[in-house]
C-alpha positions as CSV (number, residue, x, y, z in Angstrom):
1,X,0.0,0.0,0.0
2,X,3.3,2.4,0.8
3,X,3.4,2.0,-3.3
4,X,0.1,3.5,-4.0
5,X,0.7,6.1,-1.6
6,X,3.9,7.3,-2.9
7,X,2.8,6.8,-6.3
8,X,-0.7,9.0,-5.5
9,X,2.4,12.2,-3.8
10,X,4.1,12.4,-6.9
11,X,0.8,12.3,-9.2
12,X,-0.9,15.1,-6.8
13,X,2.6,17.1,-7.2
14,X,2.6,17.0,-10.8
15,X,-0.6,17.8,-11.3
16,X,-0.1,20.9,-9.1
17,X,3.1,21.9,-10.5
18,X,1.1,22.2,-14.2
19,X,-0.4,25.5,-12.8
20,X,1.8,27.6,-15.4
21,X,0.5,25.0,-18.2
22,X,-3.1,26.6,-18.5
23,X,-2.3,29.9,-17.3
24,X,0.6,30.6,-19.4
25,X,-1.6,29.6,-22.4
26,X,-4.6,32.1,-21.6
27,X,-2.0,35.0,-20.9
28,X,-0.6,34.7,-24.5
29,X,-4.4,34.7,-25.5
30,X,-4.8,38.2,-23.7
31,X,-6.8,37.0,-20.8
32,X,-6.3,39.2,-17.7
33,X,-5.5,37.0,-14.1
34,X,-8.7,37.5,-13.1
35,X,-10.4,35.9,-15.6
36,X,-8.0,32.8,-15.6
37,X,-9.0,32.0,-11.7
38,X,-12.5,32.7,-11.7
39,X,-12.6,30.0,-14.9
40,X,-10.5,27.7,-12.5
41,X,-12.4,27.7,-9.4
42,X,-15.9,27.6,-11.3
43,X,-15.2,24.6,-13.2
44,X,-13.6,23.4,-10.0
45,X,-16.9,23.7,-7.9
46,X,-19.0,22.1,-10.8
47,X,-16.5,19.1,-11.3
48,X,-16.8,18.8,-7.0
49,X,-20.6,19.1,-7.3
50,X,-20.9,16.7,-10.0
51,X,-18.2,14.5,-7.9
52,X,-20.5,15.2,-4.5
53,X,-24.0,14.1,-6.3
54,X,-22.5,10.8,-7.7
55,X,-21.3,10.0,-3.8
56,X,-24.7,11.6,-3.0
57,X,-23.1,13.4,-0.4
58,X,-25.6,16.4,1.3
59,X,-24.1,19.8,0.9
60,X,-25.5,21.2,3.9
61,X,-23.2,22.4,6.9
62,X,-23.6,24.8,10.3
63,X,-23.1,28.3,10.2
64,X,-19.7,28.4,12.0
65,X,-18.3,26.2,9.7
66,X,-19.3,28.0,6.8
67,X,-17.4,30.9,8.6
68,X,-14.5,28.6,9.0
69,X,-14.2,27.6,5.4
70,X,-15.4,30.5,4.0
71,X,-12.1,31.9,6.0
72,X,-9.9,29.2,4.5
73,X,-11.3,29.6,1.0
74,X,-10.8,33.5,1.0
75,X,-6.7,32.9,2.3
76,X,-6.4,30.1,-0.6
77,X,-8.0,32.0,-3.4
78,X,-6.1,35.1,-2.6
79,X,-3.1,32.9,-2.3
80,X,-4.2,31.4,-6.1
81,X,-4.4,35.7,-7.1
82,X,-1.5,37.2,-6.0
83,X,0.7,34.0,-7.4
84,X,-1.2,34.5,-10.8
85,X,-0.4,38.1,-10.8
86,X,3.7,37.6,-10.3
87,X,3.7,35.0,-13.4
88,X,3.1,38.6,-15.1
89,X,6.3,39.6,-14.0
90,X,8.5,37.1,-13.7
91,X,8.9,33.3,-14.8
92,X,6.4,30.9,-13.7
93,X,9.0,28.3,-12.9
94,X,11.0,30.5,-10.4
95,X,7.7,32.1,-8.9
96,X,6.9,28.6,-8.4
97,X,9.8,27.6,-7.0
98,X,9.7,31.0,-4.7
99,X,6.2,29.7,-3.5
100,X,7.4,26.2,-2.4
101,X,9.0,28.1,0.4
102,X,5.8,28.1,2.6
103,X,6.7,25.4,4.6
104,X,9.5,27.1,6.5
105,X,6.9,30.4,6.8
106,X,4.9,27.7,8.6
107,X,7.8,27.2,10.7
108,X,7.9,30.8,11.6
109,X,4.5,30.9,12.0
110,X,3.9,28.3,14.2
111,X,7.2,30.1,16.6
112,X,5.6,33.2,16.2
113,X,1.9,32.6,17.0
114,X,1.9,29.2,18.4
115,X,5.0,29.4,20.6
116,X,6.8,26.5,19.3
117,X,10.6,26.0,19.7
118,X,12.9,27.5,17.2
119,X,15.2,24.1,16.2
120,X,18.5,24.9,14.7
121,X,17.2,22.7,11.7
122,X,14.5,25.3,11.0
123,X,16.7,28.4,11.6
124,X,19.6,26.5,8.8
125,X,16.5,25.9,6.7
126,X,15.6,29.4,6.8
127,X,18.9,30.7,5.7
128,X,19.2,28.3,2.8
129,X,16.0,29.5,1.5
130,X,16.8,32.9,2.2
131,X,20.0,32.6,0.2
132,X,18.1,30.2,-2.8
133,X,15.2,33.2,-2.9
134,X,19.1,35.6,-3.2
135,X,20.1,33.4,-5.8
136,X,16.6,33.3,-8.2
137,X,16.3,37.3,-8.1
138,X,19.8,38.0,-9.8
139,X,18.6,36.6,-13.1
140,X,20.9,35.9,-16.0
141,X,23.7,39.1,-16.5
142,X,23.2,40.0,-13.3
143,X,20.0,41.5,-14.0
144,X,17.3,41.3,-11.4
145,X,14.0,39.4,-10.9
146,X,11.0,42.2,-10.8
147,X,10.6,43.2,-7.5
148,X,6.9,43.0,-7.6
149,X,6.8,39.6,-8.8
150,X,8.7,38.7,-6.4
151,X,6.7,40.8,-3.7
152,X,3.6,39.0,-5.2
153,X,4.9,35.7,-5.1
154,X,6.1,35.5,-1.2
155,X,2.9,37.2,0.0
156,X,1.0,34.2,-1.9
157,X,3.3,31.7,0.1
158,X,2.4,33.9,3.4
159,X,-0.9,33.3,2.4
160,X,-0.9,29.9,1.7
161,X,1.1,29.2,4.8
162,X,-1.8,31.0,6.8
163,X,-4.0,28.4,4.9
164,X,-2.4,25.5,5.8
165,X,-2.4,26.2,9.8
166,X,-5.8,27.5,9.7
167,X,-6.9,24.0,7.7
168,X,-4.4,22.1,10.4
169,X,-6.6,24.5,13.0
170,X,-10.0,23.5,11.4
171,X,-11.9,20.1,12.4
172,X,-14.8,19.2,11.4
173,X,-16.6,16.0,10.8
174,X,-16.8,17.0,7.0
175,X,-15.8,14.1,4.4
176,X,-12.3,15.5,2.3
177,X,-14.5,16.1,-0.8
178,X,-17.2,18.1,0.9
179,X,-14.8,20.3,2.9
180,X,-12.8,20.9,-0.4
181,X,-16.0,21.7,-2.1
182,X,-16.8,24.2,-0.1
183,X,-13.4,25.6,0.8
184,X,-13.0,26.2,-3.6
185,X,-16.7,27.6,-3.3
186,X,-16.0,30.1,-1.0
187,X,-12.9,30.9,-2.9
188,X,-14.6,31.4,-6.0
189,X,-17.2,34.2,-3.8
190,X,-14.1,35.8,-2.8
191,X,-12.5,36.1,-6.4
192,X,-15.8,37.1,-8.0
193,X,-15.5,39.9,-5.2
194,X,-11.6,41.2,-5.9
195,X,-12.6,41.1,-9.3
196,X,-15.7,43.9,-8.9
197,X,-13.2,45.6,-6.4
198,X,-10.6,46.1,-9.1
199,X,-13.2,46.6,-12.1
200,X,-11.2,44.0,-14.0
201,X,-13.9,42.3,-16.8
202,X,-14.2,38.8,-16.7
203,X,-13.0,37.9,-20.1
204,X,-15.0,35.0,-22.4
205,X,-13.2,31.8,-23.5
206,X,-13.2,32.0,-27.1
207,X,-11.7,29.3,-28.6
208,X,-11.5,25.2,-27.8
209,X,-7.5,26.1,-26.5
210,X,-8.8,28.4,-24.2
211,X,-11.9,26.3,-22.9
212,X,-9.4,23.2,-22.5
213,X,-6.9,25.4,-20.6
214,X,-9.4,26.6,-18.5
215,X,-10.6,23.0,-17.8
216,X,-7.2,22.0,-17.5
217,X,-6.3,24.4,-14.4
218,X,-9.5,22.8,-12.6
219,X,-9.1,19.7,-13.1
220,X,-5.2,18.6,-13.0
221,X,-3.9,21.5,-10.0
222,X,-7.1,21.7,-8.3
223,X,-9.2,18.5,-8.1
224,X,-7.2,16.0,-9.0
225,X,-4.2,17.4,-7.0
226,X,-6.3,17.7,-3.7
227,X,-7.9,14.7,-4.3
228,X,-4.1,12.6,-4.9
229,X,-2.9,14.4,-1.6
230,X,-5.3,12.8,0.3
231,X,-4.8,9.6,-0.7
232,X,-1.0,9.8,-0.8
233,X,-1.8,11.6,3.2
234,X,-4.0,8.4,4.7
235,X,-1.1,5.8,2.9
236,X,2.3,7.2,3.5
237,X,1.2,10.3,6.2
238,X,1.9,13.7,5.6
239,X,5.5,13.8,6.2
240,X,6.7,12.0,3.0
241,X,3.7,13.7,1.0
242,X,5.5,17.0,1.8
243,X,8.9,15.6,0.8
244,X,7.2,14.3,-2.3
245,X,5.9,18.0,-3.1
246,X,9.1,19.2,-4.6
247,X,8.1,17.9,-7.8
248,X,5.8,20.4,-7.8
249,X,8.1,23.6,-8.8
250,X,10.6,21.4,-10.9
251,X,7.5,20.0,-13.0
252,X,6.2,24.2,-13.0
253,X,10.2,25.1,-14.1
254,X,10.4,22.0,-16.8
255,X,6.9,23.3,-18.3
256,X,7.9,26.9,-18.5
257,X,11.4,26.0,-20.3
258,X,10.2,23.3,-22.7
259,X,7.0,24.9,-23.7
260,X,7.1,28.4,-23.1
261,X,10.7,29.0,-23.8
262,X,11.9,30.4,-20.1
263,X,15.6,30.6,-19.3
264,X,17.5,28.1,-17.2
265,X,20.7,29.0,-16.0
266,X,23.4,27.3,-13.3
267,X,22.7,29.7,-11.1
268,X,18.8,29.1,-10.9
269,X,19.3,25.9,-10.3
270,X,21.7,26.5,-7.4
271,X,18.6,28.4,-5.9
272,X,16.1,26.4,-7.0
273,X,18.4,23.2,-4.7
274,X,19.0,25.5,-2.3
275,X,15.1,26.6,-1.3
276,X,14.0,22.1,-2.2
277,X,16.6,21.1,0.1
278,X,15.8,24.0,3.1
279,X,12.0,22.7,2.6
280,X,13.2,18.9,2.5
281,X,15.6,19.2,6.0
282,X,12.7,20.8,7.3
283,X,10.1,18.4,6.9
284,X,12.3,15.7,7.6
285,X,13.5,17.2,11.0
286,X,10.0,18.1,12.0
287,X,9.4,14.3,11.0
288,X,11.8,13.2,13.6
289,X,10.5,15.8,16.5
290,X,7.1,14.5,16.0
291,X,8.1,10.5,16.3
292,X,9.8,11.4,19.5
């Protein structure tokens, strides 16, 4: 069974790293970030409804939870936004790769609000990812990454990070596809929201690329991925899913070099080893603490 679990990690990583895939696509097309995750987490909650009524699972839940998730849906969503928004700006494989730092802003996190102990493992892993992040924002001839992309990109990981603890923070007797369900809902309200706030226009798919790319981004880093990570979570646990979640930015930085023509140079990939291996040591020391 460890097989199927391991095997389920790496699917739910790749399909997560393929975020660039659809979005990439619908940029070249003209259509504004916005549009691209409204698409996403519509056809997201339609593919969970359709998923709900063949389990003919009830939709209903209390009021506090909807508060909960509707929380957890607004952090995740504007996690999804701000991480769209620095693709504009910089390469999607390095912004990727930027974002899988959340785990060691967990870390902090956790210190900070939680009052956990500080490890010297987690203060080495913040300082290699401190010094990979150094390494991706002097680009090729020493010229710089765009400060706002890379703004954009570490508030998304703040935000996902705030995600994850309030998710860790959140139990409820919800199955994993209801409380998905309604966590993407709930993100969708919010986007529909920052979308009227901004007066951005929510753009039409026009053509059969642009409808597939669209279906694409809900269905390969959104329900499929969630729905691999729990399966991959209840076989192996959640420390060796983690681990296994490094594939997600190389598979982002492979898609933006082969198919969209990004540049890969030696010292990305120093950084791009340096920030995997901070968040590897990390979840493997935080592994250890636990089994103690």
């Amino acid at each position: 069974m460890k097989l199927k679990g391991f095997a389920a990690a790496l699917l739910a990583a790749i399909f997560y790293g393929t975020n660039p895939l659809g979005t990439l696509q619908l940029y070249a097309d003209g259509m504004n970030p916005s549009s691209v995750l409204v698409y996403r987490y519509a056809f997201a909650t339609l593919m969970f409804l359709i998923w709900m009524a063949a389990k003919r699972e009830s939709l209903t839940i209390k009021w506090g939870t909807a508060i909960r998730l509707a929380i957890l849906g607004t952090l995740m969503s504007m996690s999804s936004a701000t991480l769209y928004l620095s693709f504009r700006y910089m390469d999607a494989g390095v912004a990727s790769t930027i974002l899988f730092s959340y785990p060691i802003m967990v870390a902090v996190l956790m210190v900070v609000f939680y009052h956990e102990h500080m490890t010297w493992s987690t203060t080495l892993c913040i300082i290699m990812a401190v010094c990979g992040i150094a390494l991706l924002y002097h680009g090729k001839g020493g010229v710089t990454l765009s400060t706002v992309g890379v703004s954009l990109v570490i508030l998304s990981s703040l935000l996902y990070a705030f995600y994850i603890i309030g998710v860790n923070q959140t139990h409820t007797k919800l199955s994993p596809v209801k409380f998905t369900f309604w966590i993407v809902f709930f993100g969708l309200l919010a986007l529909l929201v920052y979308t009227l706030f901004i007066s951005e226009p929510l753009e039409p798919l026009r053509t059969p690329l642009e409808w597939a790319s669209a279906l694409q981004l809900a269905l390969l880093p959104t329900v499929l991925s969630l729905y691999f990570i729990n399966i991959a979570i209840e076989h192996i646990g959640s420390t060796p899913t983690a681990i296994m979640g490094a594939v997600e930015p190389v598979t982002a930085v492979c898609i933006g070099v082969c198919i969209f023509g990004e540049s890969f140079t030696l010292r990305l990939a120093i950084g791009i080893v340096l920030i995997l291996s901070a968040v590897i040591l990390l979840v493997l020391s935080r592994g250890k603490e636990t089994a103690k």
